[in-house]
C-alpha positions in Angstrom: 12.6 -2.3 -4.2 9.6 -0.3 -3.8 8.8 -2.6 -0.4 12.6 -1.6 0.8 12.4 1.9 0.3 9.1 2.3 1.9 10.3 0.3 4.9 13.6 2.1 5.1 11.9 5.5 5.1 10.1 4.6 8.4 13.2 4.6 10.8 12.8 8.2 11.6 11.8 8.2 15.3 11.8 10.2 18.1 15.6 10.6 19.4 15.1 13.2 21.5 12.9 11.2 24.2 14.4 9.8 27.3 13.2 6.9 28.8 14.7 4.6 31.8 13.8 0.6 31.8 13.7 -1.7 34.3 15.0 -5.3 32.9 15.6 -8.2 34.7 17.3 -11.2 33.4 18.3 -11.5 30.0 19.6 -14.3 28.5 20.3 -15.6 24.9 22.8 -18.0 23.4 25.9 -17.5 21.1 26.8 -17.0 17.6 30.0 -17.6 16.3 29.6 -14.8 13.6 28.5 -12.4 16.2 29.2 -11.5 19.9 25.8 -12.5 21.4 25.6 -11.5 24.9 23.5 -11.2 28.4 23.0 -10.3 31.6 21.6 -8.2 34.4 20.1 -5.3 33.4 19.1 -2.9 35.9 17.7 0.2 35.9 20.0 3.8 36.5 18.1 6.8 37.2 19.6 9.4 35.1 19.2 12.0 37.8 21.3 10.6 39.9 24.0 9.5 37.4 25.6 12.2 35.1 28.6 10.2 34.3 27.2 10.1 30.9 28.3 14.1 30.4 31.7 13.0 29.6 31.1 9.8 27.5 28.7 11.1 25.3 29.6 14.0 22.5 27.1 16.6 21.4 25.3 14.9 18.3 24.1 11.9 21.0 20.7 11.7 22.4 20.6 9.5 25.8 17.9 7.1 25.9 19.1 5.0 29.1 21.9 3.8 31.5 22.0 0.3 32.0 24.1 -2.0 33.8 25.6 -4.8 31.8 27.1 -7.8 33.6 28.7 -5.2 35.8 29.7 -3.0 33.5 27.7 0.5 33.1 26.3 1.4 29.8 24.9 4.9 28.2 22.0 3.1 24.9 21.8 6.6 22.8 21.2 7.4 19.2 23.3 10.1 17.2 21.5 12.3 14.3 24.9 12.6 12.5 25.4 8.6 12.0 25.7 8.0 8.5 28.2 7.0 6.1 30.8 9.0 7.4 30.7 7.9 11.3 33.1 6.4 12.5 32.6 2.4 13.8 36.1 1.1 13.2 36.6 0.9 17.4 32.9 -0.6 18.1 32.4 -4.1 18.5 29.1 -4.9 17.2 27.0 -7.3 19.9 23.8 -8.4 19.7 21.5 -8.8 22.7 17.9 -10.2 23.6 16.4 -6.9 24.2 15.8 -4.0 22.5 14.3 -0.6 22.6 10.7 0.2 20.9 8.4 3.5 20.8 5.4 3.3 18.5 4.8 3.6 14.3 3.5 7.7 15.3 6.6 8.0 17.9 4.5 9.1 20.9 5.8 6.5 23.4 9.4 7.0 24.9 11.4 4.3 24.3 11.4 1.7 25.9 13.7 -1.3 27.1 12.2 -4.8 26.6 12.5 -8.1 26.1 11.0 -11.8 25.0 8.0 -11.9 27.8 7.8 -8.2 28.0 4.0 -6.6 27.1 4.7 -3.2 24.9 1.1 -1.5 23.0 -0.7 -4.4 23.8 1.3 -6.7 22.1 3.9 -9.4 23.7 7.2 -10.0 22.4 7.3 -13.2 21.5 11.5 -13.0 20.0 13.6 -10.5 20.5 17.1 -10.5 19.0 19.3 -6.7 18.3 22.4 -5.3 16.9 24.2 -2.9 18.9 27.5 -0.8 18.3 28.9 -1.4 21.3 32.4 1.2 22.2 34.5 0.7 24.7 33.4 4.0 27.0 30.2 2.7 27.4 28.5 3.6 24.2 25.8 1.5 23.0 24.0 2.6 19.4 21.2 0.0 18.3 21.1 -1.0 14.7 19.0 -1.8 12.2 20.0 -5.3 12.7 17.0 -6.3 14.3 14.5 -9.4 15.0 11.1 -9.2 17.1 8.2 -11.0 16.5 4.6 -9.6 18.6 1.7 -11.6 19.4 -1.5 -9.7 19.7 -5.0 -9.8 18.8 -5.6 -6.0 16.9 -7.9 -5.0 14.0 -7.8 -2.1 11.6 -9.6 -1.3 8.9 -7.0 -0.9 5.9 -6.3 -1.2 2.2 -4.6 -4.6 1.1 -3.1 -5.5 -2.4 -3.0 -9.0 -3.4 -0.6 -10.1 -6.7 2.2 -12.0 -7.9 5.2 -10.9 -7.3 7.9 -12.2 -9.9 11.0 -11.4 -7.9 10.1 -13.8 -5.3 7.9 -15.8 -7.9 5.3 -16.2 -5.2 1.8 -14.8 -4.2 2.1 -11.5 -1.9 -0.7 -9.9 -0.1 0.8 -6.2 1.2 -1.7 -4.4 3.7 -1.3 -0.4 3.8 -2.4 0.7 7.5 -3.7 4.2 7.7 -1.8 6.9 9.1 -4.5 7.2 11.6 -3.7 3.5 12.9 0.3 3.6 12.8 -0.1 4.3 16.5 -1.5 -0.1 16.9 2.3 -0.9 15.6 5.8 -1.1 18.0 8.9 0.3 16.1 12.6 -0.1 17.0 14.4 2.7 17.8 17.8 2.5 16.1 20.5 4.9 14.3 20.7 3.6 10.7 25.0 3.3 9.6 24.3 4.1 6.1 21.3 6.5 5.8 21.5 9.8 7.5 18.2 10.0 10.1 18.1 13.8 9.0 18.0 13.2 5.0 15.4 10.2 5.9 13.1 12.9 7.7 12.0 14.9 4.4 11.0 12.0 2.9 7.6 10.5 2.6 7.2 7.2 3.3 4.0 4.7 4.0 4.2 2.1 5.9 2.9 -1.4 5.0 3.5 -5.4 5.8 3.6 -8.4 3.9 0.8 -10.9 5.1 3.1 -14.6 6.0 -0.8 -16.9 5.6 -0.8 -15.7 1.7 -2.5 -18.9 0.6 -4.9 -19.2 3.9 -6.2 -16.0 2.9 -6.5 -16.5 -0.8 -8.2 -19.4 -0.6 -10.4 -18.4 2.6 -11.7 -15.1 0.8 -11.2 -16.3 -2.6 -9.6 -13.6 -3.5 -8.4 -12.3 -6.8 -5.7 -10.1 -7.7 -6.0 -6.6 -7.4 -6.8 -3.8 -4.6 -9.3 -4.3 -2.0 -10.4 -2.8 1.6 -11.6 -4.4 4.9 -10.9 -5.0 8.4 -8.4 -6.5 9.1 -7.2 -8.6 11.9 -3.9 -9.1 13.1 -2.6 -11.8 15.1 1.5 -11.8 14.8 3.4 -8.8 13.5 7.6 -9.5 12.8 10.0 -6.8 12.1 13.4 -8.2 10.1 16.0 -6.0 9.8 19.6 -6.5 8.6 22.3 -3.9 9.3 23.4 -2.5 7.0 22.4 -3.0 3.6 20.3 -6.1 3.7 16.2 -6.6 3.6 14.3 -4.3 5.9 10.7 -5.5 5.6 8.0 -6.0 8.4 5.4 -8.7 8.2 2.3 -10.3 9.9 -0.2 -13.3 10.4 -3.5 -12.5 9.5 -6.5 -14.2 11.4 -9.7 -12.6 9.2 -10.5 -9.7 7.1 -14.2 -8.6 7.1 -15.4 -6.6 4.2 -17.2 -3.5 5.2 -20.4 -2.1 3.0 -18.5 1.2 3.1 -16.9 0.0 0.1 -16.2 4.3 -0.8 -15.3 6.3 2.1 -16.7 9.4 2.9 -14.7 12.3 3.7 -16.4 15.4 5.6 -13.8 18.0 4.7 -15.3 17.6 0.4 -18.6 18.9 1.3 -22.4 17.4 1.3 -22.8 16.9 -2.3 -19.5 14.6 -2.4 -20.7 12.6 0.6 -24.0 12.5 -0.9 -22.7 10.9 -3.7 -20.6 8.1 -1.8 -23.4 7.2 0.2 -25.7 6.9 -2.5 -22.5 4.7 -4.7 -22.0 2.5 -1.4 -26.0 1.5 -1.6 -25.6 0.8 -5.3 -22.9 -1.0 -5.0 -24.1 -2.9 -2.0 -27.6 -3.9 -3.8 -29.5 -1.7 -1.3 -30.8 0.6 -4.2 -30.6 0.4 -7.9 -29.5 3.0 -10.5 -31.7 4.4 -13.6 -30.9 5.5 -16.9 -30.7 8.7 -18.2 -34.6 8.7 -19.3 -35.6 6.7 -16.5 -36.6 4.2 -18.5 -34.4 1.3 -17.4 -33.6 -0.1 -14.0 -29.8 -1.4 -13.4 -29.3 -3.4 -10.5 -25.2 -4.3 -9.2 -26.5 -7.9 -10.1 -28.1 -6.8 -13.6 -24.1 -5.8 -14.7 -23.1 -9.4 -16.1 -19.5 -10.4 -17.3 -18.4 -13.3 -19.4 -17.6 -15.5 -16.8 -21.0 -16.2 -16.2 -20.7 -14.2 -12.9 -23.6 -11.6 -12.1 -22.3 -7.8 -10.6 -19.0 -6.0 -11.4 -15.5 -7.2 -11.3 -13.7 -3.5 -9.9 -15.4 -0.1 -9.2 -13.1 3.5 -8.7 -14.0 7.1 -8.7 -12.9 9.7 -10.8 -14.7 13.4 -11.7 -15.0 13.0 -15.6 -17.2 16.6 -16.1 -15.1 18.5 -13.6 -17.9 19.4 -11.3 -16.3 18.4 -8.1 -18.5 15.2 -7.9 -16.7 11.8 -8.8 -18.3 9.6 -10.6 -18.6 5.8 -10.1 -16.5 3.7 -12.9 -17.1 -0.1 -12.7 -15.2 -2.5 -14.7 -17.4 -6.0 -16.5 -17.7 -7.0 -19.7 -18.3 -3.3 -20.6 -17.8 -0.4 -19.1 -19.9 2.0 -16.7 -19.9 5.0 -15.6 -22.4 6.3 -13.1 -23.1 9.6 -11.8 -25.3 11.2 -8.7 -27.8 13.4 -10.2 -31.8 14.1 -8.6 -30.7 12.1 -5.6 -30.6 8.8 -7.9 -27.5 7.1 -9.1 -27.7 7.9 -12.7 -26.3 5.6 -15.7 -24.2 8.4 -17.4 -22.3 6.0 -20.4 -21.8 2.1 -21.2 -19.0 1.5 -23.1 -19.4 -1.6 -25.3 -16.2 -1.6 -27.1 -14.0 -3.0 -23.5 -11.7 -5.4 -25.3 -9.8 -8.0 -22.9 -7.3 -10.3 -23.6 -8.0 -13.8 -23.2 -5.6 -14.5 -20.6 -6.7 -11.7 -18.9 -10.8 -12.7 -18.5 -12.2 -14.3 -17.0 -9.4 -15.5 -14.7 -8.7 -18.9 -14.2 -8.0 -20.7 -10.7 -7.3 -17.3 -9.1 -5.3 -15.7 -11.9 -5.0 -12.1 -13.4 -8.4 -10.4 -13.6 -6.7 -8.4 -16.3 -7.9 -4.4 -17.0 -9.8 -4.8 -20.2 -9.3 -2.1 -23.0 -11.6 0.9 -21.6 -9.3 3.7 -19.7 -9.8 7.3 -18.2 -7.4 9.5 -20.3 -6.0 12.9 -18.9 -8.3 14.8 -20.0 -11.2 13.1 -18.8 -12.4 11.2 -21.8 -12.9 7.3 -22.0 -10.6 5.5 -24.7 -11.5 2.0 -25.5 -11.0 -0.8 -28.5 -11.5 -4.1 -29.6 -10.1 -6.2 -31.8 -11.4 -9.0 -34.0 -10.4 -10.5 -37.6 -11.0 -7.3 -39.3 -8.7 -5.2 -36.6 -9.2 -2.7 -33.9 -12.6 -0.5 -33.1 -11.9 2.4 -31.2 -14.1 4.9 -29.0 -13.4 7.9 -27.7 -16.0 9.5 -25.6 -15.8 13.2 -24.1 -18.5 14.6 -21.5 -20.1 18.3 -21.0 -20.5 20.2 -18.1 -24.1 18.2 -17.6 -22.4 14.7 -18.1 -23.6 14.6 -21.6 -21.3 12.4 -23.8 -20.1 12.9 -27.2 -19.0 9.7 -28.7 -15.9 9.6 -31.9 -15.3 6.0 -33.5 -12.7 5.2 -35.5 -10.8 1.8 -36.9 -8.0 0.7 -38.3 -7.3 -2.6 -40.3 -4.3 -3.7 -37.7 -5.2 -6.1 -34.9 -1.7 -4.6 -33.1 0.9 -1.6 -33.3 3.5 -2.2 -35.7 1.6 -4.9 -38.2 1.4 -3.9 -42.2 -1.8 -3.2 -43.3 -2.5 -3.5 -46.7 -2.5 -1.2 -49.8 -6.2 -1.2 -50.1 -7.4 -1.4 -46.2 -9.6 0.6 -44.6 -9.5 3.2 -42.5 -12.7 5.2 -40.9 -13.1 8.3 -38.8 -16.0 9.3 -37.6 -18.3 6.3 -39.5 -16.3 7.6 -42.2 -13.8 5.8 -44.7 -10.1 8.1 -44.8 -6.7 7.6 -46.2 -4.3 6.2 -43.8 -2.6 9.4 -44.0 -5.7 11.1 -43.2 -6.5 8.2 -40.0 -3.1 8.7 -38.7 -3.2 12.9 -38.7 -6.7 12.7 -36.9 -5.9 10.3 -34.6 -2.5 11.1 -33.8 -3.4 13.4 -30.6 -6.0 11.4 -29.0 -4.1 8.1 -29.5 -0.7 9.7 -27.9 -2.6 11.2 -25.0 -1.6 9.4 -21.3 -4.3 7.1 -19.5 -5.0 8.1 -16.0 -4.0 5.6 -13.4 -7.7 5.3 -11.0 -7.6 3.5 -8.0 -9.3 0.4 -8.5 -10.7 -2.2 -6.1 -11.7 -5.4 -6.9 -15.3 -5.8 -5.9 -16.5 -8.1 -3.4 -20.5 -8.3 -2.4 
């Protein structure tokens, strides 16, 4: 769902251009569910031609004339298609051409077809939907297949996981705003979502990744978030008018992980970029981090897990003192937290108590990585358990203004919510044995407080 609705939102283009396309032949075969049709295409300079003044009504944007097996036709959009508009005299045709503009809608659009070169890219298929009316009206749909061949690289976000509604692996890349200008778009008026709602919205645009397994295997990858450049050599967009599957998708040919594993942002100021730079070296073995008194050295390499693996497993920001300066989390066995102080990466807290499940770590044959117990609540503090045959050890660690941390543990005799303890278990607070009454009415706030959700990214060396 979440994969519709972010594809959906991205129809909103740039009607009011006007663009004229020169075509040559076009020719395509026939579908006995839908009129599939052809011909000779030729350019009509709208200067010259105004015959469209009487066609058209007020709500429809012109994109082109075109000449259709003899027969003159006016491509436009309408703002004002939606539920309500009115297709009951259209035939709906599909063609083997299409119009395009660009992800960022700064290209007119443009007539083309299988052959044609559009952004760098060559249209490899080309199959559309149009509402075609009997005046000369053509709308294009959303009912729409083109695949591109190109050779383009970006430097992204990309999400690997299981996806249980397809049951199958799914690698979904997030280009940055920045780059939506690399990717073709159709143009089309949508029957059932109103092109004016659609432009309030939000929307990110992203593709599924068709060489899953190639990629997997190649990069060994492991679920979770990651970020590299990557390089595209096919990009499809499958539509179906009008309430099927909108989705875009491409083939991948590599990904190359960059050392700028944090980016750095100059609008936050010297002290945050500072920082990054200082994380990236860390995290890239360049430099090491201390501990608080100096005293220790902590290499990415020194930071075990259970697995038998040396380094970290995930890494994310997040500002736990409220100075304005994130500070480095990294997920392993335990849990870190490290912080840029004296132009050193600084070992701020370890937490020991990171309980994870067994299915969870170490994965096996690509599975889950799993999250562990240890969490960021929402008011900065770290919250984190384990369990063993006696029941659950909890920490709860606060920081000051200077990063200081202030450590509370607590237990309970239950291994899980809901199980019976019995009459004579025991509780502590604070290294200290309490009634359950007691447990439950000073542990009530912390335990019912909301974990924040950090952006984590599953390190790779």
């Amino acid at each position: 769902m979440k994969r519709l609705l972010a594809h959906i939102l991205v129809i909103i283009l740039a009607f009011s251009f006007i663009s004229c396309s020169e075509i040559k032949d076009l020719n395509s075969g026939s579908n006995s569910a839908v009129s599939e049709s052809s011909g000779n295409v030729s350019h009509d300079a709208l200067a010259q031609d105004e015959s469209y003044k009487d066609i058209l009504s007020e709500d429809d944007d012109l994109l082109m004339t075109t000449d259709i097996n003899g027969t003159k036709r006016y491509i436009c959009v309408n703002e004002k298609m939606n539920r309500d508009f009115d297709t009951s005299n259209a035939k709906f045709e599909k063609y083997d051409f299409a119009v395009l503009t660009d992800m960022n809608q700064t290209i007119k659009p443009t007539l083309v077809r299988k052959g044609d070169t559009f952004m760098n890219w060559k249209l490899a298929e080309v199959s559309a939907g149009f509402y075609c009316f009997d005046d000369g009206r053509m709308y294009p749909t959303s009912n729409i297949s083109i695949k591109l061949e190109g050779d383009i690289a970006f430097e992204a976000p990309f999400y690997y996981s299981f996806y249980d509604g397809y049951n199958k692996e799914v690698i979904n890349i997030y280009p940055e705003v920045k780059d939506y200008e690399l990717f073709p778009y159709p143009v089309y008026t949508h029957p059932v979502y109103s092109p004016s709602y659609l432009k309030q919205s939000d929307f990110k645009f992203e593709f599924e990744v068709q060489n899953v397994s190639e990629m997997a295997e190649k990069y060994n990858l492991k679920y979770g978030n990651y970020n590299g450049n990557v390089k595209v050599k096919s990009f499809s967009i499958n539509y179906y008018q009008p309430g099927g599957g909108h989705y875009c998708e491409g083939e991948v040919d590599s990904i190359r992980f960059s050392n700028e594993k944090l980016k750095t942002d100059s609008s936050k100021g010297e002290a945050y970029n500072a920082a990054i730079t200082a994380y990236n070296e860390f995290l890239n073995g360049e430099k090491n981090a201390v501990s608080r008194d100096k005293k220790q050295t902590i290499t990415i390499n020194s930071i075990g897990n259970s697995a038998g693996d040396p380094s970290i497993i995930s890494y994310a920001l997040f500002d736990v003192n409220g100075d304005g300066i994130p500070e480095l989390h990294a997920r392993s066995l335990h849990y870190y937290i490290f912080s840029y102080q004296d132009n050193r990466v600084v070992l701020w807290h370890k937490d020991t108590l990171n309980f994870w499940l067994p299915e969870e770590f170490p994965p096996e044959e690509g599975g889950a990585i799993g999250e562990g117990s240890a969490n960021v609540l929402e008011n900065g503090a770290i919250f984190s358990y384990t369990v063993d045959e006696n029941g659950r050890k909890y920490s709860y660690t606060t920081f000051d203004a200077n990063g200081n941390p202030t450590t509370l543990n607590f237990s309970d005799p239950t291994q899980y919510s809901g199980q019976k303890a019995p009459a004579d278990a025991v509780y502590t607070f604070d290294n200290k044995k309490v009634t359950k009454d007691e447990f439950e009415s000073k542990t009530r706030e912390i335990l019912a407080m909301k974990k924040v959700e950090l952006e984590w990214k599953n390190y790779v060396k």
